[in-house]
C-alpha positions in Angstrom: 109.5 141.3 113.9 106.8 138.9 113.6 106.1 137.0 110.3 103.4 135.0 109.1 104.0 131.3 109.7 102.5 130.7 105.9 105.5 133.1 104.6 108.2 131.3 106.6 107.0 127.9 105.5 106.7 128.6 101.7 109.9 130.3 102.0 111.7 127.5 104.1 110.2 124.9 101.2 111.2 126.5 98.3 114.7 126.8 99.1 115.0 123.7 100.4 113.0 122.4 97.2 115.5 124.2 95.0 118.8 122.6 96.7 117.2 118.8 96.8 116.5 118.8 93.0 119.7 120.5 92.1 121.0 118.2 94.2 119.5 115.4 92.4 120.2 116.2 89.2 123.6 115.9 89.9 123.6 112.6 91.2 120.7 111.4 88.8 119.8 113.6 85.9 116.3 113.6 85.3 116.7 112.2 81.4 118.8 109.3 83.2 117.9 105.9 83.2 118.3 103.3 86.2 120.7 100.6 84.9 121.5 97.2 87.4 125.0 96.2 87.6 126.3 92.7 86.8 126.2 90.5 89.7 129.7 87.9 90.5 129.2 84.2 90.2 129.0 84.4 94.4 125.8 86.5 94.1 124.5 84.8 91.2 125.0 81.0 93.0 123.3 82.6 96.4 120.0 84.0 93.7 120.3 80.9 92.8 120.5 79.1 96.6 122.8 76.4 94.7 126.4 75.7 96.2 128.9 78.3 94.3 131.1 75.1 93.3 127.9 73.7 92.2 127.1 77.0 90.4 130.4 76.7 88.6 130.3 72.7 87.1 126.6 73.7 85.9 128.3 76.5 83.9 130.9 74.4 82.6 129.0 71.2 81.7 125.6 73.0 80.7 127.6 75.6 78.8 125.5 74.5 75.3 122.0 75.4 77.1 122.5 78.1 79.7 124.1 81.6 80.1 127.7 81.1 80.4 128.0 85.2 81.4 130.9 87.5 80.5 134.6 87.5 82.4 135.9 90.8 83.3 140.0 91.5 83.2 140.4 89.2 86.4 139.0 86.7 84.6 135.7 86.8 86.9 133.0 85.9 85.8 129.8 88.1 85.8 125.9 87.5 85.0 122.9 89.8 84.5 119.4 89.2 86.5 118.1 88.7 83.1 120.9 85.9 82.7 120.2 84.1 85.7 116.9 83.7 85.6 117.9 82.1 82.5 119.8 79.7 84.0 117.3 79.2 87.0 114.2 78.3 84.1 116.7 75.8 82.7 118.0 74.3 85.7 114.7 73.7 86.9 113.5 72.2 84.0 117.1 69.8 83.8 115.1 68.6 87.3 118.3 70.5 89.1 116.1 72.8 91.1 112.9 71.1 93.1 109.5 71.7 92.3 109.0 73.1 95.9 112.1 75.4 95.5 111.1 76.9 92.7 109.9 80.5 92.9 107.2 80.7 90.8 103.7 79.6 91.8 101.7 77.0 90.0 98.1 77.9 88.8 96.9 76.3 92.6 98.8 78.6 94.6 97.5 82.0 95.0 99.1 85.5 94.9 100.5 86.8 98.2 99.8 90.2 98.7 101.3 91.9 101.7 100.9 95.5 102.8 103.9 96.8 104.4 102.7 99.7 107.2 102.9 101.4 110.5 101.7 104.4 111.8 104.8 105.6 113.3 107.1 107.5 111.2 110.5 106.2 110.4 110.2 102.6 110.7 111.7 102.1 107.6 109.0 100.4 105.8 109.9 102.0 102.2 113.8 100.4 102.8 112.4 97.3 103.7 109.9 96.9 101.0 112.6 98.1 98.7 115.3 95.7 99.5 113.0 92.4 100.0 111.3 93.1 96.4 114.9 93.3 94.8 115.9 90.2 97.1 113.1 88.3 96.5 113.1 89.3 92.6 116.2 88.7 91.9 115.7 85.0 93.2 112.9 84.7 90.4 110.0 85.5 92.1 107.7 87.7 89.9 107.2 91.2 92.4 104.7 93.8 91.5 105.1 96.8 93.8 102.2 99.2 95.0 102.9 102.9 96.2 99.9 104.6 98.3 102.6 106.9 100.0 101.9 110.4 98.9 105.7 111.1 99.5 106.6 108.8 96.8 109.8 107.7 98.2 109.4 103.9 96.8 108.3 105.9 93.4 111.4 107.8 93.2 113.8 104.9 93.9 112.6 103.2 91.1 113.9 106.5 89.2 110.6 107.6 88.5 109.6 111.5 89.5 105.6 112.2 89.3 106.4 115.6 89.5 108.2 115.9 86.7 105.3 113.2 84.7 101.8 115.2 85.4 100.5 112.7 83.2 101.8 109.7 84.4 99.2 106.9 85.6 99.8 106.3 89.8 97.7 104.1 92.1 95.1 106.9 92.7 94.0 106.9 88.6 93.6 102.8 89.3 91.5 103.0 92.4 89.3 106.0 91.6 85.5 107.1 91.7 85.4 108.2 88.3 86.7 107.1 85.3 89.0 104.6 86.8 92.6 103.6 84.6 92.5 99.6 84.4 95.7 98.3 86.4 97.4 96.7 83.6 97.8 100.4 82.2 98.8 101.9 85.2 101.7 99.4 85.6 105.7 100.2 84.9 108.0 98.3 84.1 111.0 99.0 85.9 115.3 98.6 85.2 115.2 95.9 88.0 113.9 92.3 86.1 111.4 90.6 87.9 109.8 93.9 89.1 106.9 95.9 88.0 105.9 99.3 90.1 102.3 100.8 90.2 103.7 104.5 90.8 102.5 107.2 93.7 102.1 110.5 93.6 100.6 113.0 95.6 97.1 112.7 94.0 96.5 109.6 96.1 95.2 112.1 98.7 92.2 112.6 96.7 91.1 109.3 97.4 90.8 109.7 100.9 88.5 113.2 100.1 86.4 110.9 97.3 86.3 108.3 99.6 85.0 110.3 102.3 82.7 111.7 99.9 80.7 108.6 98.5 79.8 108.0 102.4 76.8 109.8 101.5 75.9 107.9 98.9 77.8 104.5 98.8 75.3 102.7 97.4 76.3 104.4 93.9 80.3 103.8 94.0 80.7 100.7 95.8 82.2 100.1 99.3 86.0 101.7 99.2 87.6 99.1 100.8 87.5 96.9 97.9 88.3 99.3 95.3 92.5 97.8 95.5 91.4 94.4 95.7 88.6 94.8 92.8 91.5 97.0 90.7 94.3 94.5 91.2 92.3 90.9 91.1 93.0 91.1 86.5 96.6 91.3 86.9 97.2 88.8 90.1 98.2 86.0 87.5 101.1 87.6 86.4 102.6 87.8 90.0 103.8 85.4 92.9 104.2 88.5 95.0 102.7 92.2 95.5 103.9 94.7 98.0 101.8 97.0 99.2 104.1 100.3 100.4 101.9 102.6 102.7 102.0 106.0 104.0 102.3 106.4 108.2 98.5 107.1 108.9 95.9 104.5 108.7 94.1 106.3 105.8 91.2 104.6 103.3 93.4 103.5 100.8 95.6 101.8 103.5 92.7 100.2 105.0 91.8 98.9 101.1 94.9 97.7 100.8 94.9 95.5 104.4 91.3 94.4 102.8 93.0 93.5 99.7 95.8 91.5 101.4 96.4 87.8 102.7 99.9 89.2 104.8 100.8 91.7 106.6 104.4 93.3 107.7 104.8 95.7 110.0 108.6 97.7 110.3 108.7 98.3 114.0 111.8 100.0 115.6 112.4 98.6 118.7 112.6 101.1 121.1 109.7 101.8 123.7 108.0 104.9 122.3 107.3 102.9 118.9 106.1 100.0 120.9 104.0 102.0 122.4 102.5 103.6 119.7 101.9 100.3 117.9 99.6 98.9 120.4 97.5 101.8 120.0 98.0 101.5 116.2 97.1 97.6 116.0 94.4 98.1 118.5 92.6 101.0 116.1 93.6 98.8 112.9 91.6 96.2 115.0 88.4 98.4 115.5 88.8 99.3 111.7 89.2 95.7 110.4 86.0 94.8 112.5 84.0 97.1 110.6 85.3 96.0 107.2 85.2 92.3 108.0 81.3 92.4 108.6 80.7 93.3 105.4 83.3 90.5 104.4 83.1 87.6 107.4 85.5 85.4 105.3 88.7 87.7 104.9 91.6 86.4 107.0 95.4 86.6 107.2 97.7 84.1 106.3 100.2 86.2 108.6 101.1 89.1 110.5 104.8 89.7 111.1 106.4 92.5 113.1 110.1 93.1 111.6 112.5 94.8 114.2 114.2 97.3 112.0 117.2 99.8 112.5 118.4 97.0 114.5 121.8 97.6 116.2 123.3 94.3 118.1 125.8 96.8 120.2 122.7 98.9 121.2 121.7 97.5 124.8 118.1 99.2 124.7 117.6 97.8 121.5 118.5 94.3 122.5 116.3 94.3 125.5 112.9 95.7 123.5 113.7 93.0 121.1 113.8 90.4 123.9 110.6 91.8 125.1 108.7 91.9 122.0 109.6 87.9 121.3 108.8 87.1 124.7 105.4 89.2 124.9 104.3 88.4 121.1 106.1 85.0 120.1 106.4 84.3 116.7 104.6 87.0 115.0 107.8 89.0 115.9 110.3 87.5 113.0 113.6 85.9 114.3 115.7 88.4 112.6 116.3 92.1 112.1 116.7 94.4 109.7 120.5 95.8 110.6 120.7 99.6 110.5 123.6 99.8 107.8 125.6 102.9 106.2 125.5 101.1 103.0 121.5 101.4 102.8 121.8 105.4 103.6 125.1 106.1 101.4 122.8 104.4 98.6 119.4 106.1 99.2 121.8 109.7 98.5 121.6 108.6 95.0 118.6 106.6 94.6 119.9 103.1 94.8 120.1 100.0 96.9 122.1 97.9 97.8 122.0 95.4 95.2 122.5 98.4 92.6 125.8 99.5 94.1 129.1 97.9 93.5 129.9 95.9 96.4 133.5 97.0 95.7 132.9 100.3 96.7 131.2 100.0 100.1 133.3 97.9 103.1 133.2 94.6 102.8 131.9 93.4 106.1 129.2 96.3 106.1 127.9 95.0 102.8 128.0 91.4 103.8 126.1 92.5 106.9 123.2 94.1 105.1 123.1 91.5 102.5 122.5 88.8 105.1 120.0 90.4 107.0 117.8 90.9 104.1 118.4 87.7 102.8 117.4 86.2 106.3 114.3 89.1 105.9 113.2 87.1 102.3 114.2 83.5 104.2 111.2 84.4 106.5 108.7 86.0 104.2 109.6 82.7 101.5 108.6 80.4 104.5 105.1 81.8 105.2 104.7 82.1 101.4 105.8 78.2 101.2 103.1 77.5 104.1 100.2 79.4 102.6 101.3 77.6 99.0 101.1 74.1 101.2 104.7 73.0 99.8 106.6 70.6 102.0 109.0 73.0 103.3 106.5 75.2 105.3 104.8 72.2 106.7 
């Protein structure tokens, strides 16, 4: 017997819907709070980039002015983030870190803002803005993160569930026609130091309708692609970086978030059908972008990096589409990858990353993997940052 495709999908949702929150409540109860481990004087020496040995005489000799952490049973020593960017603020000041090493930027260099985006599906740009936010965080740069996907996957990592908030402030309230929330108020804090989150929800779709809206009188709202950039302009002091995270479609608010950028990302798996489908995509973002730039001739790019994601070294296709990008594109395909890793997936199933997990419980060499590839990831991004600031090492 035949039934109506609207009965089949409500019903399909809703039990589905029913087993994913019971689901996570188990795993993370919705009056629970995100919590960041300690990290091991390793970690805290590579946050750091200092030698561990190094790492270990500046403990013992600057005992009387820096964070001397806690030892466990082992007698291992651990830090919080909180603790060593502590440490890092003193160091630097003892004239033990460089001025071009340091992560913050001086009143001179301006904000990097980068939208992470593609139009395919499944390129992992939430994991990747995730894990090179808490990366480049916990190595003291000052991250704000920006969620104009609907789905509100970055949202939720951060342990924050619009749909159980109605009233909480997102991205749409900041960047509205009417009535529009000033950023500052629409910011979180979040558990992870050195990270604040403008939240998603699914009311960013209303944008796109208002947006589409004010076409026929845009004289009266403003031009919509500079609604992020207008929003986000009082709070850029308080940052080094912001992250745009972006939903698969190249909707208004994406396109207003590319306007208020000076970097670009883009997450690209390397297999033939997603090559394929971003030169369609970066040909249309192209025709878009000509449009916007006319009514803004001095808007540019510092950069626009393509990031292989999903990457598997033992995966022969993959290998060769790599080779292929870097050959056809050059440099604006970064050196390294983003590895596909267990360790990212077994950590998503309970909203956390890799740096929230104890490395104790995953495999050693699969953590190390992971942890090295997004380390390389925040190498490259630090580099075009360093080049855009003019300091010495991205000359």
């Amino acid at each position: 017997m035949s039934i109506k495709g609207s009965k089949r999908f409500t019903s399909l949702s809703s039990r589905l819907t029913s087993k994913i929150q019971e689901h996570s409540e188990e795993s993370f109860p919705p009056d629970a709070h995100k919590t960041l481990r300690r990290f091991a004087m390793r970690e805290a020496a590579d946050f750091l980039r200092i030698n561990q040995n190094t790492f270990r005489h500046y403990v013992s000799t600057l005992s009387d002015k820096i964070p001397t952490g806690e030892l466990d049973k082992s007698n291992r020593r651990y830090f919080t983030l909180e603790e060593i960017h502590q440490i890092q603020e003193v160091l630097f000041r003892e004239g033990k870190i460089e001025a071009k090493d340091h992560p913050r930027r001086t009143s001179t260099e301006r904000c990097q803002i980068i939208t992470c985006f593609n139009l395919k599906g499944g390129s992992a740009k939430t994991s990747t803005v995730v894990n090179t936010a808490q990366l480049m965080a916990a190595r003291g740069y000052r991250v704000l993160l920006v969620e104009l996907d609907s789905q509100a996957s970055l949202t939720n990592m951060f342990g924050i569930t619009p749909e159980l908030d109605p009233d909480l402030p997102t991205s749409y309230d900041m960047i509205r026609y009417k009535d529009p929330v000033p950023a500052r108020e629409v910011i979180r804090r979040t558990y992870f130091p050195g990270i604040d989150l403008i939240p998603g929800s699914m009311n960013i779709m209303e944008f796109e309708f208002e947006t589409a809206l004010s076409f026929r009188n845009p004289g009266a709202t403003g031009m919509f692609h500079t609604r992020i950039a207008a929003a986000l302009e009082s709070v850029q002091q308080d940052y080094d970086i912001i992250l745009f995270d972006t939903p698969p479609q190249l909707s208004f608010a994406v396109i207003a978030s590319l306007f208020a950028s000076n970097g670009v990302l883009i997450p690209l798996n390397a297999s033939m059908l997603d090559v394929m489908s971003l030169a369609s995509f970066l040909r249309m973002a192209g025709e878009l972008m000509t449009v916007v730039e006319s009514y803004a001739p001095d808007h540019g790019f510092d950069f626009v990096k393509i990031l292989i994601t999903r990457y598997e070294a033992t995966d022969q296709p993959q290998v060769q589409m790599a080779s292929f990008l870097r050959t056809v594109l050059g440099a604006s395909v970064m050196p390294v990858e983003f590895v596909k890793s267990t360790a990212i997936g077994d950590a998503a199933n309970t909203k956390q990353t890799v740096f929230e997990v104890e490395p104790r419980d995953i495999n050693r060499k699969t953590y190390d993997r992971v942890i090295e590839s997004i380390s390389r990831i925040c190498d490259e991004i630090e580099l075009e940052m360093h080049k855009s600031w003019g300091r010495t090492d991205g000359a």
